[in-house]
C-alpha positions in Angstrom: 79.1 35.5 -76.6 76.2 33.3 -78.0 74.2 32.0 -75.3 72.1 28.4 -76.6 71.0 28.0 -73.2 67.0 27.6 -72.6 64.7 26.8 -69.5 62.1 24.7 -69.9 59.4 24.3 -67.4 62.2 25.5 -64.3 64.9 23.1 -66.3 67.7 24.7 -67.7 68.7 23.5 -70.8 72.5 24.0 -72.1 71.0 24.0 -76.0 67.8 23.5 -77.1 68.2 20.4 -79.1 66.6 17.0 -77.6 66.9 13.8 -79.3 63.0 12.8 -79.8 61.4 9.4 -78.1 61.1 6.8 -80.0 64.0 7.3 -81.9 67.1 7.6 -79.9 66.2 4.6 -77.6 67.7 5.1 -74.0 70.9 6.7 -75.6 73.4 3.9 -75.6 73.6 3.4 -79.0 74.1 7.0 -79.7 77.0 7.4 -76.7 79.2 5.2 -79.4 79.4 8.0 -81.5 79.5 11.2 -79.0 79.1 12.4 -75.8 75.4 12.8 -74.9 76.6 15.4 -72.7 76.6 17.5 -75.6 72.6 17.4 -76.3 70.1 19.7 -74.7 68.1 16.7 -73.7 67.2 13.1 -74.3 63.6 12.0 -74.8 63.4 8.4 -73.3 61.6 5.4 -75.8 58.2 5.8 -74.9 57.3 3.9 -71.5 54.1 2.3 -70.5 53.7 0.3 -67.3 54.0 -3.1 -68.0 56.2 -4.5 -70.7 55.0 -4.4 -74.3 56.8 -6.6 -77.2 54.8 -4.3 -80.0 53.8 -4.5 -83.2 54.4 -7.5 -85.5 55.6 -7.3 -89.1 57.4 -4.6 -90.8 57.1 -1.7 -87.8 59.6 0.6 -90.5 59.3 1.6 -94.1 60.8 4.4 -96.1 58.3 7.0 -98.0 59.3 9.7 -100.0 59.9 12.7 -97.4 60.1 10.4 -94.8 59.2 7.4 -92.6 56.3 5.4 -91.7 56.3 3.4 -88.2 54.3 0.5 -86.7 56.8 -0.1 -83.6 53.6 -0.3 -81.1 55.6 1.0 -78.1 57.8 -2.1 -77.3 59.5 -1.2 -74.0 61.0 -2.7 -70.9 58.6 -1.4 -69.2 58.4 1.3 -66.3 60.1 -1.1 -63.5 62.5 -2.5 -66.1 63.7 1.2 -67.4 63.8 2.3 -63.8 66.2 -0.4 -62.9 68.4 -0.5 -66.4 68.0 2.0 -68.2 67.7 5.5 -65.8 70.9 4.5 -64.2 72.8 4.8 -67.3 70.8 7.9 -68.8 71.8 9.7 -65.2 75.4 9.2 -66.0 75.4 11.1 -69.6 75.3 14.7 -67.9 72.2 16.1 -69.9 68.0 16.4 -68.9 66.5 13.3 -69.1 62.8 13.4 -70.1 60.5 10.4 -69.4 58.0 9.8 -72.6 55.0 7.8 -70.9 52.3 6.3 -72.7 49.0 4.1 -71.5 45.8 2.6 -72.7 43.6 3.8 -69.6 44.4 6.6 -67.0 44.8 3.9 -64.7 47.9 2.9 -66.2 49.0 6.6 -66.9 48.7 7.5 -63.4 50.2 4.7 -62.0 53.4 5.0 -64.2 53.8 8.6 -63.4 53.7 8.0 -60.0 56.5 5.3 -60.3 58.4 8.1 -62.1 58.1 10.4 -59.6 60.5 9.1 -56.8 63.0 9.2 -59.6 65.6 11.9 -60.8 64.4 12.4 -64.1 63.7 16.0 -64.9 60.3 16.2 -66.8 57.5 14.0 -67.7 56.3 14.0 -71.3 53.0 12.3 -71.7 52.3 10.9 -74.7 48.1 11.3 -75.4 48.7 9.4 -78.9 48.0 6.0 -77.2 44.6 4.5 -77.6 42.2 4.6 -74.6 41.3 0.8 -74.4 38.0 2.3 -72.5 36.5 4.3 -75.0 36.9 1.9 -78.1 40.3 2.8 -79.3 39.9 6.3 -79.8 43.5 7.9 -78.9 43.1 10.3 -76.1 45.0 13.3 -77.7 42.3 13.5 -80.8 39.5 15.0 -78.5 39.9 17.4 -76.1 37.6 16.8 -73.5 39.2 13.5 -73.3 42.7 15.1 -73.3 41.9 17.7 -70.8 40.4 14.4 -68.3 43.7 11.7 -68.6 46.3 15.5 -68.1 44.3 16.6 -65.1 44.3 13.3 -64.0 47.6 12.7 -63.9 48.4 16.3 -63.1 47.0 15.6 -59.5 49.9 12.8 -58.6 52.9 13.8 -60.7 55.1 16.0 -58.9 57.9 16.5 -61.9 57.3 19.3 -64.4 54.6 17.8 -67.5 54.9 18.8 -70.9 52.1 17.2 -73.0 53.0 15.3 -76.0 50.3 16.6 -79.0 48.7 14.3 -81.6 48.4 16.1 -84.8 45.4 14.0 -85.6 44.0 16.3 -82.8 40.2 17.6 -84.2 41.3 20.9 -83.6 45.2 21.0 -82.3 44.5 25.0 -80.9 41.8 23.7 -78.8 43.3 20.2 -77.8 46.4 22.6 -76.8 44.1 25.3 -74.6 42.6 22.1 -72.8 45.5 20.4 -72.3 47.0 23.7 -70.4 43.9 24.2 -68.7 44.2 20.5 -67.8 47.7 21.4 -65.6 50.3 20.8 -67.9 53.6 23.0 -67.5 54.6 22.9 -71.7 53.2 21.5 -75.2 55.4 18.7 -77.4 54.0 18.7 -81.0 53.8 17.7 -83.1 53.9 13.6 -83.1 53.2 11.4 -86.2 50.7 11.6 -88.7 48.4 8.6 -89.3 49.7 7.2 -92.8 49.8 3.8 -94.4 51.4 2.0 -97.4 50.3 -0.5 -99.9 52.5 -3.6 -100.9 51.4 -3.7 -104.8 52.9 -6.9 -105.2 51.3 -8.7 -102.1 48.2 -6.3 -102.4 48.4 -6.1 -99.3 49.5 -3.2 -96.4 53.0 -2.9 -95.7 52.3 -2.9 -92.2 50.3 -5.6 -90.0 48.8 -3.2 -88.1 47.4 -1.2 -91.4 48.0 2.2 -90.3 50.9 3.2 -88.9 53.0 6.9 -88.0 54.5 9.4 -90.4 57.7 11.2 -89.5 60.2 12.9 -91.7 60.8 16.1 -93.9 57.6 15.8 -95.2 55.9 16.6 -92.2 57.8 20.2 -91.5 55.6 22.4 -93.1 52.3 20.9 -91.0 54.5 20.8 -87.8 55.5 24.2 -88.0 51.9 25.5 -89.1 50.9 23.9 -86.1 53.6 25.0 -83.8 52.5 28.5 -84.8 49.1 28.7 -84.4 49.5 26.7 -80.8 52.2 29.1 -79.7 49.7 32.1 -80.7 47.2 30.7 -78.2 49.0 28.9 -74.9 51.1 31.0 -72.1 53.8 27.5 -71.7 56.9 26.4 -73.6 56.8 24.5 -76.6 58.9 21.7 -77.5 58.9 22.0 -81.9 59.2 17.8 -83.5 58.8 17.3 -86.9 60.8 16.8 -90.0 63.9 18.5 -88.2 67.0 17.9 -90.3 69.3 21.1 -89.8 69.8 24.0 -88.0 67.7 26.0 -90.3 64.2 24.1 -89.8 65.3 24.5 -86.4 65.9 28.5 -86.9 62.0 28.1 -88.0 60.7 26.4 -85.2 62.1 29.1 -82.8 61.0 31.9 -85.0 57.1 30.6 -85.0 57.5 30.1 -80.9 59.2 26.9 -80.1 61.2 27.4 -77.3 63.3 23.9 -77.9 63.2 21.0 -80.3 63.1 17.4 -80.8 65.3 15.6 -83.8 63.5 12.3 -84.5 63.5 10.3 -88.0 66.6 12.8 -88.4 68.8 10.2 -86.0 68.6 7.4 -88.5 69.8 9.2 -91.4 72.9 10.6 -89.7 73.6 9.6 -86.0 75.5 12.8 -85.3 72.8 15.1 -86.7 72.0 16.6 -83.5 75.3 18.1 -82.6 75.7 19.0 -87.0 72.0 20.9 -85.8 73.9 22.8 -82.5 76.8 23.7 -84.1 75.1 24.8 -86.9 72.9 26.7 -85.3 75.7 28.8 -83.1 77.7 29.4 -86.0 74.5 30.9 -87.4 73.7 33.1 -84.7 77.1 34.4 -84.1 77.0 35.2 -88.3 73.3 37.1 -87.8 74.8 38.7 -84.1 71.8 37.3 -82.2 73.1 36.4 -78.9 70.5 34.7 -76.6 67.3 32.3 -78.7 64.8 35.0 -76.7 65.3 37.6 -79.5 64.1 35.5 -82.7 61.6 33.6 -80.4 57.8 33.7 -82.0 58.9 37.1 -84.4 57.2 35.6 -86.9 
């Protein structure tokens, strides 16, 4: 027997294969192609707590290795999702995690607590959003600001909280120690890479917003460096994203310490990539005889 099972903060898993935010919406689209059932996990859009519209412009453009997005966060909002969206994600038989972003701990803590008198399963908090307060800056690049906005928010949320890591981070070891030493239960990294693209034509940036995220293949080798080195250093489960594509970069993930994964810019190339990733990835333990994910965990 092959066991893809996985527990994740006191949440068991039936694979460890979660459909990343920000690319899988709520899941509806995706339930017209299979059962969501199926997945590990779903990763909800990511959530502030008030309703954004986003970015104007182009928000997606097509690099070599992989994609650059300006979305800006457009949700419904915490009240909205709460009311439309959580209803139908509670119906697909599979954890639900709650991607939450803000622009001042204020607004962090006060969607949290929203969340919490729900039955979503685990809080991911997204420290890639800018901190209005402090000029801009996002709060996952430093980690003293990190460590303040997690501890924060540790204080009123009563579901597990896995951190969401910026690979912008000045030192992504560190921002992980603080963030742990902050309160927070597991690590997701890595999320996109600050990129842009010109418009030689126009002479002018593809995006209105300038810079926007990178995502993709070309990312894998930097996520999975980074993956390493954090597992090396933090005591919590780590959620592996970046340039996920098949059961073998997923393989990788697990062997430098991942405990679970997150397929994002995978979804728009092939909407059934996720379950091509889980049954790719039985078939290939079941060939090498390795029967639970605990025995190629962090070998490397």
């Amino acid at each position: 027997m092959t066991d893809l099972t996985v527990n994740i903060c006191g949440t068991d898993l039936k694979n460890p294969v979660i459909a990343a935010s920000g690319t899988f919406g709520f899941g509806r689209e995706f339930s017209e192609y299979f059962s969501l059932s199926r997945l590990g996990g779903i990763s909800s859009k990511g959530l502030t707590l008030n309703r954004r519209e986003g970015n104007t412009g182009i928000r997606i453009y097509e690099t070599t290795g992989g994609l650059l997005n300006s979305i800006g966060l457009q949700n419904p909002g915490i009240d909205e999702f709460i009311e439309n969206e959580l209803p139908f994600m509670e119906q697909q038989g599979t954890v639900i995690m709650a991607n939450v972003g803000g622009n001042t701990i204020d607004e962090y803590i006060k969607a949290v607590d929203k969340l919490n008198e729900t039955n979503i399963d685990i809080i991911e908090l997204n420290i890639s959003c800018p901190n209005v307060k402090k000029g801009g800056m996002a709060f996952g690049i430093k980690a003293e600001t990190a460590y303040k906005v997690v501890s924060e928010v540790r204080q009123i949320c009563k579901k597990p909280l896995i951190v969401k890591l910026s690979p912008n981070a000045e030192d992504i070891v560190h921002m992980a120690e603080s963030c742990v030493k902050a309160g927070a239960d597991g690590l997701s990294l890595v999320n996109t890479f600050s990129g842009m693209a010109i418009d030689i034509k126009s002479r002018k940036p593809i995006f209105d917003n300038i810079i926007a995220g990178l995502s993709g293949p070309g990312i894998k080798p930097i996520a999975l460096r980074m993956v390493y080195q954090v597992s090396k250093a933090v005591d919590v489960p780590i959620l592996g994203i970046g340039g996920i594509m098949d059961y073998k970069d997923v393989v990788e993930f697990i062997m430098v310490g991942a405990w679970a994964i997150q397929v994002g810019s995978g979804n728009f190339k092939n909407p059934k990539v996720t379950l091509d990733i889980i049954e790719g990835l039985k078939e290939f333990m079941i060939e090498e005889g390795i029967k639970s994910l605990e025995e190629i965990r962090g070998i490397i």
